[in-house]
VEXLUM-924657 format. One record per residue (C-alpha): residue in three letters; x, z, y. Coordinates in nm, 2 decimals, always signed. Each point is the difference from the previous one (the first is absolute). Layout:
REM residues N
KETOR  res      c1      c3      c2
KETOR  Ala       X       Z       Y
...
REM end
This chain:
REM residues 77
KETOR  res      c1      c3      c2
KETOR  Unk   +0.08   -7.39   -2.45
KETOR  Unk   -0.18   +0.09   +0.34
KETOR  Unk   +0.01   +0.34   -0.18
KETOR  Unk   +0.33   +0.06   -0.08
KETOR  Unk   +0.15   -0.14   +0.36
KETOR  Unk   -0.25   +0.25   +0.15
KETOR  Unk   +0.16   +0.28   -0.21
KETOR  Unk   +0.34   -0.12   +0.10
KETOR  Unk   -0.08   +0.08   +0.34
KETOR  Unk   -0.06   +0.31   -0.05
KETOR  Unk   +0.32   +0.04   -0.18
KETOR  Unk   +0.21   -0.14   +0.29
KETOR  Unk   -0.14   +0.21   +0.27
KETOR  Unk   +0.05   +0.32   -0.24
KETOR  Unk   +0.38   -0.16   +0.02
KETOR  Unk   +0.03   +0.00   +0.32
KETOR  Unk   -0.18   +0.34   +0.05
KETOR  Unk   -0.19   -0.22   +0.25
KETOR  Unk   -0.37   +0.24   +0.03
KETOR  Unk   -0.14   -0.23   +0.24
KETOR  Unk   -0.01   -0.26   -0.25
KETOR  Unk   -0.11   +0.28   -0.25
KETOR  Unk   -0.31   +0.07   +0.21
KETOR  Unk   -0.10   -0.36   +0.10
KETOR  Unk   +0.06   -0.05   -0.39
KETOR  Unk   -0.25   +0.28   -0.13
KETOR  Unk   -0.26   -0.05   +0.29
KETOR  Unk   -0.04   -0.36   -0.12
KETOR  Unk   -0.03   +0.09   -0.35
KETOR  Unk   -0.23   +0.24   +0.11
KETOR  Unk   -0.20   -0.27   +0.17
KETOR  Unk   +0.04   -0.21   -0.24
KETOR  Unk   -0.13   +0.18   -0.31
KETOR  Unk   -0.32   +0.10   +0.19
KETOR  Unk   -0.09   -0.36   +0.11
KETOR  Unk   +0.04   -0.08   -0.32
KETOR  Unk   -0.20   +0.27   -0.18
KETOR  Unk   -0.31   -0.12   +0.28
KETOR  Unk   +0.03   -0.36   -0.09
KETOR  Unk   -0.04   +0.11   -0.36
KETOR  Unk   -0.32   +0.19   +0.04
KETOR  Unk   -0.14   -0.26   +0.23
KETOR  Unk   +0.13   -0.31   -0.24
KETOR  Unk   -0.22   +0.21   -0.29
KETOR  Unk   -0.31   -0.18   +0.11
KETOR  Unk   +0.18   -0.31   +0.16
KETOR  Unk   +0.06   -0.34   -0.04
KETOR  Unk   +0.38   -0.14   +0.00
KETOR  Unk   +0.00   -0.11   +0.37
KETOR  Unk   -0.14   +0.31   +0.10
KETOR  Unk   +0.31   +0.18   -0.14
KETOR  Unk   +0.25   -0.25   +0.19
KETOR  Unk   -0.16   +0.16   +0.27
KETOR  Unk   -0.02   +0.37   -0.07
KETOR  Unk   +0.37   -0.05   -0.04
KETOR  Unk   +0.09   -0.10   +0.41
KETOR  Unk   +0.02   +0.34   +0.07
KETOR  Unk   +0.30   +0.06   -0.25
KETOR  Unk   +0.17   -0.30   +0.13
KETOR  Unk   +0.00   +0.09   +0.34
KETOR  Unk   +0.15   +0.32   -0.11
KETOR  Unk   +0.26   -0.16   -0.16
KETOR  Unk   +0.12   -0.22   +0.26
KETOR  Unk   -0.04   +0.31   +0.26
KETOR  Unk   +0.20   +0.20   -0.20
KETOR  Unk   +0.30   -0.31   -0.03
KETOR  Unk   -0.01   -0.01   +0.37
KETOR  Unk   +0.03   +0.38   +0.03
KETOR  Unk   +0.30   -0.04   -0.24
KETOR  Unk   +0.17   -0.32   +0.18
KETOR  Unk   -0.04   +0.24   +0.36
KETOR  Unk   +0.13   +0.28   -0.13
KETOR  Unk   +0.33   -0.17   -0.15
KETOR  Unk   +0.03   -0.23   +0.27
KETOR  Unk   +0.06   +0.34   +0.23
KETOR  Unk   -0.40   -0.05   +0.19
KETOR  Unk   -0.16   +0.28   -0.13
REM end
């Protein structure tokens, strides 16, 4: 679901030919998909609670990038 709702995002700023939102939008992917691919090759060896862990990174980036968005439609940015 989280998947699909993220998509739709993308969808709506491509809409609203909003490339502010487009940019946040693929920055945080970007960010995304290379916390994850480190907390992949540092869970190899890992135990479960050290994954939780590896995984901070990419939820800070997730809630940086919301903020980003929320600025940038609320006119702050």
């Amino acid at each position: 679901m989280g998947d699909w709702l993220y998509m739709l995002s993308f969808q709506m700023a491509l809409e609203e030919r909003n490339f502010r939102i487009l940019d946040i939008l693929i920055d945080l992917t970007q960010k995304m998909v290379e916390g994850e691919l480190i907390s992949s090759r540092k869970s190899a060896a890992s135990t479960l609670r050290k994954r939780c862990v590896a995984l901070r990174p990419t939820r800070r980036v997730s809630f940086s990038g919301c903020a980003r968005l929320g600025a940038v439609l609320g006119g702050m940015e």
